[in-house]
C-alpha positions as CSV (number, residue, x, y, z in Angstrom):
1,X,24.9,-20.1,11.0
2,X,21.5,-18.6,10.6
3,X,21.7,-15.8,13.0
4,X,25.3,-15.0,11.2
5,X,23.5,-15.6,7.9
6,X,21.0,-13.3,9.0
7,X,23.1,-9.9,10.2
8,X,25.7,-10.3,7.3
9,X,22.3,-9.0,5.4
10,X,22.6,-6.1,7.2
11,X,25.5,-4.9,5.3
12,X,24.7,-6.4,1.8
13,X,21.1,-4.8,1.7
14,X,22.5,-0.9,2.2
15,X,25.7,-2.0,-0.1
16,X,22.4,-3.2,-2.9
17,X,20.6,-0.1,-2.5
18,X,24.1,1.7,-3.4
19,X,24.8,-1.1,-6.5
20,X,21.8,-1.7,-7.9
21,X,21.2,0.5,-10.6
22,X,24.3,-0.6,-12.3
23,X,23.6,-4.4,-11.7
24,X,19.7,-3.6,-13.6
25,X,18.8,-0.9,-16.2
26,X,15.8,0.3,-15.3
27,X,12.9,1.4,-17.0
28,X,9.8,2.9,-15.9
29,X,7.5,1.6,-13.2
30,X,3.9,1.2,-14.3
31,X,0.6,2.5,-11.9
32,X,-0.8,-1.7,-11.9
33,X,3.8,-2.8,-10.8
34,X,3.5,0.1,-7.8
35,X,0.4,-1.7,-6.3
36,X,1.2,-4.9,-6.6
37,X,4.9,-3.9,-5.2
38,X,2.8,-2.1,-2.2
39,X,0.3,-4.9,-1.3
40,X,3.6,-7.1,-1.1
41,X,5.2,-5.0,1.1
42,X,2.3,-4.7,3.1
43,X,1.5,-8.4,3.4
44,X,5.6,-9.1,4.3
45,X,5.0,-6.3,7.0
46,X,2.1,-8.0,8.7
47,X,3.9,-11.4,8.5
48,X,7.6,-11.3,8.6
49,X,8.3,-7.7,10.4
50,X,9.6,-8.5,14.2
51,X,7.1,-6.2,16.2
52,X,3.6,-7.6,14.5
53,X,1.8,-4.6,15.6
54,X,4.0,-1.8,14.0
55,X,4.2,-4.4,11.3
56,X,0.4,-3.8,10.7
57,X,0.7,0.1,11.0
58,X,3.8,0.2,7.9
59,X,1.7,-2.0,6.1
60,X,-1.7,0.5,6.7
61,X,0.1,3.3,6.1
62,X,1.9,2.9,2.6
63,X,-1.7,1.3,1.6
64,X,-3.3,4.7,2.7
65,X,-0.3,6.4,1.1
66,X,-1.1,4.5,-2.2
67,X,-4.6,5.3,-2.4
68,X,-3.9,8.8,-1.8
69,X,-1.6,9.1,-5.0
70,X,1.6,9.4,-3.0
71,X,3.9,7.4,-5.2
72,X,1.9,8.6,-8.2
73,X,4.5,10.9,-9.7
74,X,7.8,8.5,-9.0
75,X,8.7,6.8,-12.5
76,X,11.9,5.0,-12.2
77,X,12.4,1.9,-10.0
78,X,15.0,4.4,-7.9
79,X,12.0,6.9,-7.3
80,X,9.6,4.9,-6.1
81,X,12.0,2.8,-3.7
82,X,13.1,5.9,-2.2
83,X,9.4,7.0,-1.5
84,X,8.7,3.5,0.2
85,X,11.9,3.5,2.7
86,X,11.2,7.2,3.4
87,X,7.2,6.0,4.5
88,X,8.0,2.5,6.1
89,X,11.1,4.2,8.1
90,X,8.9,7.2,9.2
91,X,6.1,4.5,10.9
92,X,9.1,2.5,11.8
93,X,12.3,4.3,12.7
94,X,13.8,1.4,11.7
95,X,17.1,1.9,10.2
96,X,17.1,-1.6,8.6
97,X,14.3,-1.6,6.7
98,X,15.6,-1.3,3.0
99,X,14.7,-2.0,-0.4
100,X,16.5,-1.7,-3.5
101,X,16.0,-2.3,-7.3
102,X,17.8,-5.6,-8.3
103,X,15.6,-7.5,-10.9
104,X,18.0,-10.6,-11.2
105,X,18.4,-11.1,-7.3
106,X,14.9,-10.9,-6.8
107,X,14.0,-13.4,-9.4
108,X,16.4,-15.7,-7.1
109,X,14.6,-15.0,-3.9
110,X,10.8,-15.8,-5.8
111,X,12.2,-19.3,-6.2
112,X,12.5,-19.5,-2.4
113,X,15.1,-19.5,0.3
114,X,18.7,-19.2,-1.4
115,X,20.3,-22.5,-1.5
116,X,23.6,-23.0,0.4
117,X,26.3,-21.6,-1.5
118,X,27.9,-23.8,-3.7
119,X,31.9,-24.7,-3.1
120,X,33.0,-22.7,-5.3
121,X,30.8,-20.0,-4.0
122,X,32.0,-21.1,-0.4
123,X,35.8,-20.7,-1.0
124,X,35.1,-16.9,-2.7
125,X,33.3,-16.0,0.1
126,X,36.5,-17.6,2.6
127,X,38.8,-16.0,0.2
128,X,37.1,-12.7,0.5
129,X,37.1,-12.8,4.9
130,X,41.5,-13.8,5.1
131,X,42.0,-10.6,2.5
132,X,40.2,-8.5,4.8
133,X,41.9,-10.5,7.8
134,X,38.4,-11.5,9.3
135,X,38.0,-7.2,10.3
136,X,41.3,-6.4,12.3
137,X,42.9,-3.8,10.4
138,X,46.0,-2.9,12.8
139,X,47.0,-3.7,16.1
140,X,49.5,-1.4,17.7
141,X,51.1,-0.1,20.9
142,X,50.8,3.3,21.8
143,X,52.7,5.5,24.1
144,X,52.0,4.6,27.5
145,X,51.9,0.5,26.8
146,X,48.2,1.0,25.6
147,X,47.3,-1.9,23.1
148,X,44.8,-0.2,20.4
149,X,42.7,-2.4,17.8
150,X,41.1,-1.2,14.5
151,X,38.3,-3.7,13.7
152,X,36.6,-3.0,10.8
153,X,33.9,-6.1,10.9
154,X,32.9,-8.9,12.7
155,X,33.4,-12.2,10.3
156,X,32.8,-15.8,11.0
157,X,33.2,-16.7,14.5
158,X,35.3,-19.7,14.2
159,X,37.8,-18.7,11.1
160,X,38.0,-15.6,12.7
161,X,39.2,-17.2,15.9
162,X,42.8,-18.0,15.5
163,X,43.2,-14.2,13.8
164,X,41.2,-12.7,17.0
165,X,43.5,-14.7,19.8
166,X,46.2,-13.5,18.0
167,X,45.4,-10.1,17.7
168,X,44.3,-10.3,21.8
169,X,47.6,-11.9,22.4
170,X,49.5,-8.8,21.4
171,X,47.2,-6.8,23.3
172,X,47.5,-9.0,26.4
173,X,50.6,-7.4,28.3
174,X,49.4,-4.0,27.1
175,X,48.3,-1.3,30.2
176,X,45.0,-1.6,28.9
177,X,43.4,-1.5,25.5
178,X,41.4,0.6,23.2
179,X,39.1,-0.7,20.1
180,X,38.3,1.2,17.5
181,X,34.6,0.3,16.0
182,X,33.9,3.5,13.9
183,X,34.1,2.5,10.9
184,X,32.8,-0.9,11.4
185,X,29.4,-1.9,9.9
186,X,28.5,-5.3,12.2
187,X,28.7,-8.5,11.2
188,X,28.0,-11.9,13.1
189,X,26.5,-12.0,16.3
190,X,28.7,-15.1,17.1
191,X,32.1,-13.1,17.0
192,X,30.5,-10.1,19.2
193,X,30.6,-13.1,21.5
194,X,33.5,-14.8,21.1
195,X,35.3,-10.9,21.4
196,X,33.3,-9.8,24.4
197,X,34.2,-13.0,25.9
198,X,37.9,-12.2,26.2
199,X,36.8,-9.1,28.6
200,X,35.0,-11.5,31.1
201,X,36.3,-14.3,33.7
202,X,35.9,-18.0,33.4
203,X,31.8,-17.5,34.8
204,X,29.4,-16.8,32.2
205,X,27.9,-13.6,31.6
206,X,24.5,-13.2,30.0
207,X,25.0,-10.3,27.3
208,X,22.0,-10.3,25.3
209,X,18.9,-11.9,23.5
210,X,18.0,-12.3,20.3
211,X,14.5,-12.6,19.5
212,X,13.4,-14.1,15.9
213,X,9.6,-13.9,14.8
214,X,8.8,-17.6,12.6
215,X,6.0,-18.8,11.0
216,X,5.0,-20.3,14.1
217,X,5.9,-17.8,16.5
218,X,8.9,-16.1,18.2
219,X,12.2,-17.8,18.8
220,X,14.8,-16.6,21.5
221,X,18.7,-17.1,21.4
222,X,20.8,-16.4,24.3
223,X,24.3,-15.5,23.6
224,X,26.4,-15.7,27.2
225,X,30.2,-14.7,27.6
226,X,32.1,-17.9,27.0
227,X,33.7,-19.5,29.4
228,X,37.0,-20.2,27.6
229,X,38.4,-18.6,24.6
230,X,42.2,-19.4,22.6
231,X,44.2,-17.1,24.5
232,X,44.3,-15.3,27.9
233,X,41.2,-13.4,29.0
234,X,41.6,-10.3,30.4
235,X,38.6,-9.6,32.8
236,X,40.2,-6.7,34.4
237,X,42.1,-5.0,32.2
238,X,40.8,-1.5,31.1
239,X,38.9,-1.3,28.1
240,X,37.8,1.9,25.8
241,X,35.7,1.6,22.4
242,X,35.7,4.0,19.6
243,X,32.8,5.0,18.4
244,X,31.2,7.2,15.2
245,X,28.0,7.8,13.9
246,X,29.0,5.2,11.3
247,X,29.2,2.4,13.4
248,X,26.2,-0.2,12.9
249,X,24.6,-3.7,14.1
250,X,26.7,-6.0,15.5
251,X,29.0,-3.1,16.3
252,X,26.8,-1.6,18.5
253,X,26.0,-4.8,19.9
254,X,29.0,-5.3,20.5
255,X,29.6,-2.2,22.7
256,X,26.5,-1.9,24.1
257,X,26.5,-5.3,25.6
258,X,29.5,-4.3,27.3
259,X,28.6,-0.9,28.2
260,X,25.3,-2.0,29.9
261,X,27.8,-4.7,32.0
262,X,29.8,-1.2,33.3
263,X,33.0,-3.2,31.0
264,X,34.3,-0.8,28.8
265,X,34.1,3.5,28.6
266,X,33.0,4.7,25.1
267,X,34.3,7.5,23.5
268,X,32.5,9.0,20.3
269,X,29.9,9.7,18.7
270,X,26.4,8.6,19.0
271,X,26.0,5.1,16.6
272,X,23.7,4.5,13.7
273,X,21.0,2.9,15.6
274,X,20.4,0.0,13.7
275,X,19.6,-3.4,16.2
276,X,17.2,-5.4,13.9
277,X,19.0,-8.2,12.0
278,X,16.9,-9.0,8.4
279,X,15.9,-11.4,5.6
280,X,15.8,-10.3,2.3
281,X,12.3,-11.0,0.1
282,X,10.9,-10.3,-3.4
283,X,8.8,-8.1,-4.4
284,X,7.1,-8.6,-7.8
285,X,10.5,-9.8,-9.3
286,X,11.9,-6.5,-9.2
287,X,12.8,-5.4,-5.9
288,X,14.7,-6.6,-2.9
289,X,13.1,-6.0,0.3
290,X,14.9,-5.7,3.7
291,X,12.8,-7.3,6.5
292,X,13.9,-7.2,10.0
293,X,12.7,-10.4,11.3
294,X,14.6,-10.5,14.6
295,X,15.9,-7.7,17.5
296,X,18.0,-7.4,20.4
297,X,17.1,-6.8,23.8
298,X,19.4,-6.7,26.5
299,X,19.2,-8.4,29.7
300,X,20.2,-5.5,31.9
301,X,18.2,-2.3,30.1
302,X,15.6,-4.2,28.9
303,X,15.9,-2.8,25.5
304,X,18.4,-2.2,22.6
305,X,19.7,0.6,21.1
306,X,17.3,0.3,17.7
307,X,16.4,4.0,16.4
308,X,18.6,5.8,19.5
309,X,22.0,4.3,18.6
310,X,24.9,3.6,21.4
311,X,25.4,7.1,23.6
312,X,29.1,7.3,24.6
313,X,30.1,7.7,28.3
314,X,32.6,10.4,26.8
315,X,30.8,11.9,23.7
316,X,33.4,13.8,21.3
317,X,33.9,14.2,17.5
318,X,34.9,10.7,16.2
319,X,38.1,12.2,14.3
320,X,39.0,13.5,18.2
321,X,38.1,10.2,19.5
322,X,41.3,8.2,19.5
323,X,43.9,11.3,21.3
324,X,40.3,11.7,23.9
325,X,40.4,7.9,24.6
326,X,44.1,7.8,24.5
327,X,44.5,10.6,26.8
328,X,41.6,9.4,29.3
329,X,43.2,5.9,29.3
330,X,46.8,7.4,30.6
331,X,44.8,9.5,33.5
332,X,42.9,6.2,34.5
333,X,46.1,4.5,34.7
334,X,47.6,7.5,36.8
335,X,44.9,7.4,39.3
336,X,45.1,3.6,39.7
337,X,48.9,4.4,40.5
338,X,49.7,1.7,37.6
339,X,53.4,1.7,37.1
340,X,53.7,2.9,33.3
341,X,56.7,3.9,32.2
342,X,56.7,7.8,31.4
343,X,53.1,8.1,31.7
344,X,53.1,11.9,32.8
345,X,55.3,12.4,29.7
346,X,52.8,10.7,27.7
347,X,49.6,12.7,29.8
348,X,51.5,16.4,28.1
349,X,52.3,15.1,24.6
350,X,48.4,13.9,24.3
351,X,47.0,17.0,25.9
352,X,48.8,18.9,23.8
353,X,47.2,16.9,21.1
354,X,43.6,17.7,22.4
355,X,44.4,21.2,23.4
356,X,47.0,22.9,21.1
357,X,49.1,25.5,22.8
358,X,49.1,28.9,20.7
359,X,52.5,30.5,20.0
360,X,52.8,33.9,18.5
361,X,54.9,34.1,15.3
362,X,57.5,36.6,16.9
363,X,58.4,34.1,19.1
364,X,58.4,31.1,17.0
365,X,61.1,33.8,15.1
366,X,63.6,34.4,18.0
367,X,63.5,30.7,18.2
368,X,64.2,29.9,14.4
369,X,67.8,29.5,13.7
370,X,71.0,27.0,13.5
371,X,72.0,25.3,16.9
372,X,75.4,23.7,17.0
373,X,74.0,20.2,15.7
374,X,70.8,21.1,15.1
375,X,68.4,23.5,13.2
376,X,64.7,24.7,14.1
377,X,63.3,26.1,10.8
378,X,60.1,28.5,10.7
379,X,57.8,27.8,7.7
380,X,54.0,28.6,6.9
381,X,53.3,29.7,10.8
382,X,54.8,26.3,11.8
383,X,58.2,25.2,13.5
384,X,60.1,22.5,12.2
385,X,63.3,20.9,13.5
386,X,66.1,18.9,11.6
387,X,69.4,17.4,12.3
388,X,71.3,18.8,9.2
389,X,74.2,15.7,9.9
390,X,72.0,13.7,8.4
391,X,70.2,13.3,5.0
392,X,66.2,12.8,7.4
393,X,63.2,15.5,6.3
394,X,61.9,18.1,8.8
395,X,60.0,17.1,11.5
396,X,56.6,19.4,12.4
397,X,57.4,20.5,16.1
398,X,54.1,20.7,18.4
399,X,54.6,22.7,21.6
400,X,53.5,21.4,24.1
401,X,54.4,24.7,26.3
402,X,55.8,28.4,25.2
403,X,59.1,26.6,24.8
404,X,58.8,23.0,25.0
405,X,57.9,20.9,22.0
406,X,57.2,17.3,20.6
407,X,58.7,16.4,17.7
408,X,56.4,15.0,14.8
409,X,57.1,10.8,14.9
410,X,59.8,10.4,17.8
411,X,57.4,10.3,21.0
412,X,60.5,9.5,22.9
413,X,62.5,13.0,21.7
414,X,61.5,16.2,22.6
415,X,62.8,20.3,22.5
416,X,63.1,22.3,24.6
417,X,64.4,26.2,24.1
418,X,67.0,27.5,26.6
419,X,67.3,31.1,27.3
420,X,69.3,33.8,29.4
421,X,68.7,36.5,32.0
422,X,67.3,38.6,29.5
423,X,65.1,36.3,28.1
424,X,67.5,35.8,24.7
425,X,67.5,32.4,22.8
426,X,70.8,30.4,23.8
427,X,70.6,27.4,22.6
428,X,68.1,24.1,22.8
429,X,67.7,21.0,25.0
430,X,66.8,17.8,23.3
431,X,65.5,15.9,26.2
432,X,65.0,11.9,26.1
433,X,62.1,9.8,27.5
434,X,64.6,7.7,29.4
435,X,65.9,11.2,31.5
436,X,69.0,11.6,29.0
437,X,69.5,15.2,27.8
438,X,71.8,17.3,25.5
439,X,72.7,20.9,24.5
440,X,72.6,22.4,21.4
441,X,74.1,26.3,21.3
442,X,72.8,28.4,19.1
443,X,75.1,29.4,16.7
444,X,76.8,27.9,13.5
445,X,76.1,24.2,12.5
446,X,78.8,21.3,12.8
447,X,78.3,19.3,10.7
């Protein structure tokens, strides 16, 4: 439970920092609370930060920064936080380091490691993983049979279990299966484990290390695929994560474990950078200090991803990420000649997503206009199609060509506008996803 203990910080120092000034009225900081907060720091530094030698240097170089007035002129609590992160993090380039002003948690932390939480405590904190369904937001198919997951946070390892192997049973039968991590923060080491474990055969697979610096020294934690999980693993099936410049900690652990094992494509943005788990200390009963006290290091690269963040194999926008990953999934699938079921229908409508075709407004005119059951409506430089026998809204039409369109929520149903010799509008062709087609002539609607 520590290492989980341990990450779960992560989250809850940046969420402090954010909180803190409405948990604690503040009040000026005096010249004799700043040094006494900065020899603290300094001396936690030295003996708590993971890397003991860049430890040293943060700890030198807000000293140096003290003695040469540079906090001199902050006053609040806020202020002079702010100046310490800003120093410690340019030594460092450690995203985790944090520190925030919280008077009443720090006076906690003084009395010494937090006690376990108390059952009442406990069942809040239970309470609190279920209502946010231990991190899996949605689970869904998309067009093309491929299974997509939005995980928002990895929670406790084992009462996340039955709610992970039955998210990865839906996604089992799927053509392969795309994860979306970017807006996901971290979380427990132990579920990164459990979840890459899924994407691996019966043998183990060593995904990373943890290294923890102690009072006594440093101590290592292997985490290895596991050999069997509740569920079916799926070692073989394709596999593309999401990424954004928001994703964080265990997150990135997550995906760079399985990137540096050549399992998974990501698609993205470049992550936050943040691979250093921490425990949070007092400083002078006032402040909350972030310590990383452990890091990653992987067993292939020989490194983590701490200050660089996770670089996608396909880098894009994060807002563009899903159609991208979506689209790249269906071409992998073509290639491998995978029977999927309409897959170059589902190859147009997502390029057409990625790439919208351009249609002039004089056209999109000649097309406008009542079709025997149908109706194709121009409004605000945008086509619209309805069925005016029944009571449903317009639906956006997106072309996919000069004359062939998808229609806005039914992937299966699609337009496509007939014309003469002379090039004149004569009527439209809804055509089906199953090969089924009819005619509409334009003209007046029956209704």
């Amino acid at each position: 439970m520590r290492n989980t203990f341990y990450t779960f910080l992560l989250i809850m120092s940046v969420l402090s920092a954010i909180t803190c000034q409405a948990q604690s009225p503040q009040t000026n900081i005096s010249a004799t609370q700043k040094q006494k907060v900065v020899e603290r720091i300094a001396q936690l530094m030295e003996d708590k930060y993971i890397f003991p030698e860049l430890g040293v240097k943060m700890a030198n170089y807000i000293q140096k920064q003290y003695k040469k007035k540079a906090y001199a002129a902050a006053q609040s609590p806020d202020d002079f936080r702010y100046l310490l992160i800003r120093d410690l993090q340019a030594v460092s380039k450690d995203k985790h380091i944090n520190m925030s002003y919280n008077p009443a948690r720090a006076k906690r932390l003084s009395k010494g490691p937090l006690p376990k939480p108390s059952p009442e405590r406990m069942r809040a904190i239970i309470a609190r993983e279920q209502g946010r369904n231990y991190g899996f937001v949605k689970v869904e198919q998309l067009m093309g049979n491929i299974g997509y997951l939005d995980l928002r946070g990895f929670y406790d390892h084992q009462r996340g279990a039955e709610t992970a192997a039955n998210a990865f049973g839906f996604l089992a039968n799927t053509h392969g299966i795309i994860i979306d991590l970017r807006r996901n923060g971290g979380g427990s080491p132990r579920m990164v484990q459990l979840l890459c474990s899924y994407f691996f055969d019966e043998k183990p697979v060593h995904l990373s290390n943890f290294y923890w610096r102690e009072d006594k020294g440093v101590r290592k934690d292997e985490y290895w695929s596991l050999e069997k999980v509740q569920g079916k693993k799926m070692p073989k099936k394709p596999l593309y994560i999401l990424t954004s410049n928001r994703t964080f900690s265990a997150a990135e652990d997550f995906s760079y474990s399985l990137q540096a094992q050549k399992r998974v494509t990501i698609v993205g943005e470049t992550t936050g950078g943040g691979a250093h788990p921490v425990r949070s200390f007092e400083a002078e009963n006032m402040f909350v200090v972030s310590v990383p006290i452990g890091r990653s290091f992987n067993p292939i690269t020989k490194t983590d991803w701490e200050g660089v963040g996770v670089i996608p194999d396909i880098k894009t926008p994060a807002n563009k990420a899903l159609e991208r990953a979506h689209l790249e999934m269906l071409k992998l699938l073509k290639s491998k000649n995978t029977v999927v079921e309409n897959i170059d229908w589902a190859i147009q409508g997502m390029e057409a997503k990625i790439n919208p075709v351009q249609i002039s407004k004089a056209l999109m005119k000649t097309y406008a206009g009542d079709y025997t059951n149908r109706k194709i409506v121009l409004k605000e430089n945008h086509l619209y199609y309805q069925r005016p026998s029944t009571s449903q809204n317009m639906r956006k039409l997106i072309p996919l060509t000069q004359d062939l369109f998808a229609v806005e929520g039914l992937s299966f149903f699609r337009i496509q506008i007939q014309k003469d010799e002379r090039g004149q509008v004569t009527g439209v062709l809804g055509k089906y996803d199953n090969g089924r087609s009819d005619l509409s002539k334009k003209g007046k609607i029956i209704e």
